[in-house]
Each structure stands twice: as structure tokens, then as C-alpha cells.
N, C-alpha and C positions, 0 to 999 in steps of 0.2 A: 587480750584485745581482740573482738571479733574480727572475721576477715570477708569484709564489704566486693569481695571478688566472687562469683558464682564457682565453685571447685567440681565440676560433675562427680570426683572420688571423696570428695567429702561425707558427701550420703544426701539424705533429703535435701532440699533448700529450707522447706515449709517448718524443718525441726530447729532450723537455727533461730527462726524469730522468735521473739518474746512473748510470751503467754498475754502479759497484758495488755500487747498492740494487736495481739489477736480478739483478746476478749475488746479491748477499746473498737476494733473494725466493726464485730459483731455488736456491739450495741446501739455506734451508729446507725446501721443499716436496719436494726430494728426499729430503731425512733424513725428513721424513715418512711419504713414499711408505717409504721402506726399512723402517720403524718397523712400519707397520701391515701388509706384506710378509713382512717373518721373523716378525711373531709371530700371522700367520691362517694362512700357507701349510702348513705340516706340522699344525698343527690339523686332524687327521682322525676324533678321538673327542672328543663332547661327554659329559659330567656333570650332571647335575641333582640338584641335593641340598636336602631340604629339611629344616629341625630345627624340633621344638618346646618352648619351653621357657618353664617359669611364667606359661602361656595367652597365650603369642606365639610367632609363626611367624614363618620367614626361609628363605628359597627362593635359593639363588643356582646357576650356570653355571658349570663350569667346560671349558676346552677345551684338548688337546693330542694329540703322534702316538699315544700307548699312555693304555688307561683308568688305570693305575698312574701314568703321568706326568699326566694330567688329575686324575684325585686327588688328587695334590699341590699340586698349585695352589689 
């Protein structure tokens, strides 16, 4: 049974965990990395739009390659 206690004479901490909660971290982090990759890199025209309506205001951003595709969004 592991032992869920940090022992500094145990040796590494990093060797006791499991190959595959490592490789699972790392793929996360990869699909993340991709995630926020495809959807900033062609993002070359920003948007700013702001409405008002019944004495309230709402200001948001929108971002993509063409001002017609940022508009859409």
C-alpha cells in the first residue's frame, strides 16, 4: 500500500507517482496548450462593441482573422 505521507528518506517524491497520472497531467496540459493556440493565433482583428439599453450599458470584445468573422462572434 502506498504511503500518502511525504518521507524526505524515501528518495524522490516525483518517482512514487504513477506513470499514468503523469502522462494523464501531461496531455491535459497539452489539449490546453492547443485550446488556447487555435483560438488566439489567427485572432488578428479585435472588436469592441458596446450597447445601451433601458439605462444600462454592456461593453464586450470580440476577436478573429477578418472584422466580419470577429463580428460574429
Amino acid at each position: 500500500m502506498p504511503s500518502f505521507v511525504d518521507n524526505p528518506a524515501s528518495g524522490d517524491t516525483l518517482a512514487r507517482v504513477k506513470r499514468s497520472t503523469l502522462y494523464s497531467i501531461a496531455a491535459v496540459l497539452a489539449i490546453a496548450a492547443l485550446f488556447f493556440f487555435m483560438t488566439t493565433a489567427r485572432a488578428t482583428v479585435e472588436c469592441r462593441v458596446c450597447m445601451d439599453y433601458r439605462g444600462g450599458s454592456n461593453c464586450a470584445t470580440a476577436r478573429g482573422p477578418t472584422e466580419l468573422l470577429a463580428d460574429e462572434v
